[in-house]
N, C-alpha and C positions, 0 to 999 in steps of 0.2 A: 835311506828308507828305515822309519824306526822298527824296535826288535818287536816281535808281537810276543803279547805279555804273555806269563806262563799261567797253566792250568786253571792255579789256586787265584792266582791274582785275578784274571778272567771270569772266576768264580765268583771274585768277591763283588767285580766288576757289575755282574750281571746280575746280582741279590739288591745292591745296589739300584740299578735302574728300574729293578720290579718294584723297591719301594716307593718310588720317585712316581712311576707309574699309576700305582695305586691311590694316592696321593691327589694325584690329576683325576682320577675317573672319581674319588671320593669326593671333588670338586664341582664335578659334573663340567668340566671343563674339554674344549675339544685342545688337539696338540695348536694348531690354529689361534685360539680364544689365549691358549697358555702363552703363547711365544711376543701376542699382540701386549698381552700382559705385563711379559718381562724385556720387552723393549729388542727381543731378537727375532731372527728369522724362524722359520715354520721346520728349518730342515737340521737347523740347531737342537731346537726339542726334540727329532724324532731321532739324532744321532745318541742324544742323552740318553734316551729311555729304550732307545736298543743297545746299550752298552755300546758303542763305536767310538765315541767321544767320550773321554773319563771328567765330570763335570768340576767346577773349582768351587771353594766357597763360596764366594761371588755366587756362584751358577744357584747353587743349591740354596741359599738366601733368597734369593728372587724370587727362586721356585714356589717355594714354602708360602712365602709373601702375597706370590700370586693365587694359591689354593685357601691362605688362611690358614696356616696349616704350623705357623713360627715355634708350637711350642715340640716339634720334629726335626728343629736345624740343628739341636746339640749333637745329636745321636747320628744322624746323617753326615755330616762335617767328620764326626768322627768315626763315622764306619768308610767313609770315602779316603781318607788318609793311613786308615790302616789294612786298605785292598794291597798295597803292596807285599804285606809280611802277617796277612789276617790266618793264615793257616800254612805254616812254611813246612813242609816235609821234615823228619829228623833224616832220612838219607842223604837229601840234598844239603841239612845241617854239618851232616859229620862225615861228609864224601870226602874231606878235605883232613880227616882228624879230628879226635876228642878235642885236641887241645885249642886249637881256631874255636870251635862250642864255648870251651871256658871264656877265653877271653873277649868272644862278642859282646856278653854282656857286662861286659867290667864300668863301661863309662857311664849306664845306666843305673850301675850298684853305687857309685862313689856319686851322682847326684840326687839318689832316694835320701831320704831323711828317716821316713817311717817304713817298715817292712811289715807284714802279716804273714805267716808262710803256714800252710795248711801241707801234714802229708800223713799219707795213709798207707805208703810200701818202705820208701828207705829211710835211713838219717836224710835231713838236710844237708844237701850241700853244707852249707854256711857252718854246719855242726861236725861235719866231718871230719876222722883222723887222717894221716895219710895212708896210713895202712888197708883203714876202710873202705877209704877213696878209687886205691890200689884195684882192691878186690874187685868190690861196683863198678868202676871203668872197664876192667880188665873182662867182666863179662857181659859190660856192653858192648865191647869191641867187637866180641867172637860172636856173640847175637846178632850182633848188626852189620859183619865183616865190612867192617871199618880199616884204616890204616892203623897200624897200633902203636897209636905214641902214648901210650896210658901213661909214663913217666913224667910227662911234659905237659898232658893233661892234667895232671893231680899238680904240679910243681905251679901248672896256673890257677888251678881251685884253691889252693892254698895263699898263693899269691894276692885273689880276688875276696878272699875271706879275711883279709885286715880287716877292712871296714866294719867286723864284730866287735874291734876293742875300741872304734874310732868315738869319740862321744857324743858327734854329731850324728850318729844315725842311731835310730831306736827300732827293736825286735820285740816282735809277738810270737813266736810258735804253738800250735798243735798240732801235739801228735796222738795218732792211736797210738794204743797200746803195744798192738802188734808189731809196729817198728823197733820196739825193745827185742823181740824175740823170733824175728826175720832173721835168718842164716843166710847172709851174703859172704861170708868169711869164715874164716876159722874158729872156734872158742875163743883164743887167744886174740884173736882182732877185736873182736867184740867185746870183750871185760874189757880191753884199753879205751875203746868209743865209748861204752857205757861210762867209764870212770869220767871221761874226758866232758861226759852230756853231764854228768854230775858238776863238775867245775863250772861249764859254760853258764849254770843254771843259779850262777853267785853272781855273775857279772850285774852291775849295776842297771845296764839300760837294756835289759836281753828279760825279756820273761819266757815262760816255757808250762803251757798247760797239756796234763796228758788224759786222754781220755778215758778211763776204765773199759777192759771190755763187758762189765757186769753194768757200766751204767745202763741207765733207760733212758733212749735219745729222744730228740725233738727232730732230728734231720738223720740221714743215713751216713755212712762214711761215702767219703766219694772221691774220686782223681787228684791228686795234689793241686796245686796251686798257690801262689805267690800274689801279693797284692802291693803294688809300688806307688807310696803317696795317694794313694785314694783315686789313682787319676789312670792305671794302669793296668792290668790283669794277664799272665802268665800260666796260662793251663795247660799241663800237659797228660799226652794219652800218649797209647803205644804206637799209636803210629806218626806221630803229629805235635808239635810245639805252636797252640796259639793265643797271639797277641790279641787283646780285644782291650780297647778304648772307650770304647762308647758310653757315655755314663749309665744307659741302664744293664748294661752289663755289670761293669764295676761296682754299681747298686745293688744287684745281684748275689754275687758272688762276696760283697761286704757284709751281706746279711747272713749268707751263710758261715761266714767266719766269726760271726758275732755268735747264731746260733750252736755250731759247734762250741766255742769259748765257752757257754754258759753248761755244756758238760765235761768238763774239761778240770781233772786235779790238779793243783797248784801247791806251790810252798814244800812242807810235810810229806802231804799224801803226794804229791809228784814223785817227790824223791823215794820214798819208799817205793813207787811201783818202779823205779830202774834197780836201785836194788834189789826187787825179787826178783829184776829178768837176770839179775848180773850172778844171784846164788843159784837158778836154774841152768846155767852155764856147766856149775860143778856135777 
């Protein structure tokens, strides 16, 4: 007897079929008219469109086809494949350990090519000392009472963070401001990350734009976020780590990263505003 799916996935399951739904009545089609359509039976569509049946491409193809509806199969296809892991809890993430966290995503990291990475509370990952690493894990652990393997954690973020010097993958970062002058650590931790954001920021294929908190935006600061190849999205909130596929999602959230970009210091002015977080230390 298969497992019945969890919450989130059932969640995603049933967003899903309401679009599918919507789709058919925007057709004016009865479930009947749809199934005669796509060559199946009547009890196929109606398992679809209650969520009972999780549909294939194939399915959703048809579907589309049969309402007129084709320029909807991208976004479908790909919100149907990422109902498994479209909104994965961080408890049931790190029920197991910081460290299983790090290394879920290591085989994802070493076949990105291009990275975007937007953050608005800590260093990046990817930018991280270990000492900083340390700190930040060490108070999500007790936040989140977790197992605490923060050592083994940080030993795999540091481990997954080759891929910085690797020359086949290229970096964008921005950041605010305020991640210069967030207190997750010590004084002393922090002039070593800032020194260390200063280095990173020589690296040949790594850019690194920060955003003044005196600029005048065109968008708000908003939830971190990660963008992998163009083709993937990575958002997270406090309660939640989600995957979103779908291209106008990704279209989305690339616009945003563009729009931030364009207020965003670079070169000079970057580096002087780590250096002013790094003499406000003193």
């Amino acid at each position: 007897m298969p497992a019945h799916p969890s919450p989130s996935v059932q969640k995603a399951r049933e967003a899903l079929a309401g679009r599918l739904s919507e789709i058919r009545k925007d057709a004016e089609l009865s479930g009947r008219e749809l199934a005669a359509r796509c060559g199946w039976s009547e009890s196929k569509s109606s398992r679809i469109e209650n969520a009972k049946t999780p549909p294939s491409d194939a399915d959703i193809k048809a579907w589309c086809r049969a309402c007129d509806a084709g320029d909807q199969v991208a976004d479908l296809i790909a919100a149907n494949r990422q109902s498994a892991d479209a909104h994965v809890q961080w408890r049931r993430l790190q029920r197991s350990g910081l460290r299983r966290l790090q290394e879920s995503t290591g085989d994802l990291y070493q076949q990105t090519k291009v990275f975007r990475v937007y953050v608005s509370d800590v260093i990046p990952g990817f930018l991280q000392t270990p000492g900083y690493a340390t700190a930040l894990l060490s108070s999500i652990a007790d936040f989140r009472r977790t197992p605490n393997d923060v050592s083994d954690a940080v030993a795999a973020r540091m481990k997954r963070n080759v891929v910085l010097n690797n020359g086949a993958h290229r970096f964008s970062f921005v950041l605010e401001e305020s991640v210069l002058r967030y207190r997750v650590c010590s004084a002393e931790t922090m002039a070593a990350q800032l020194g260390h954001l200063l280095g990173v920021m020589d690296l040949p294929k790594v850019t690194v734009g920060i955003v003044p908190f005196a600029e005048q935006r065109t968008v708000w600061p908003m939830p971190t976020f990660t963008i992998f190849d163009g083709t993937r999205v990575h958002a997270d909130t406090l309660d939640a780590a989600s995957t979103l596929m779908q291209p106008s999602q990704v279209d989305l959230y690339a616009r945003a990263f563009e729009r931030l970009s364009q207020g965003a210091a670079r070169g000079a002015a970057a580096r002087s505003l780590v250096v002013d977080a790094l003499a406000y230390l003193d």
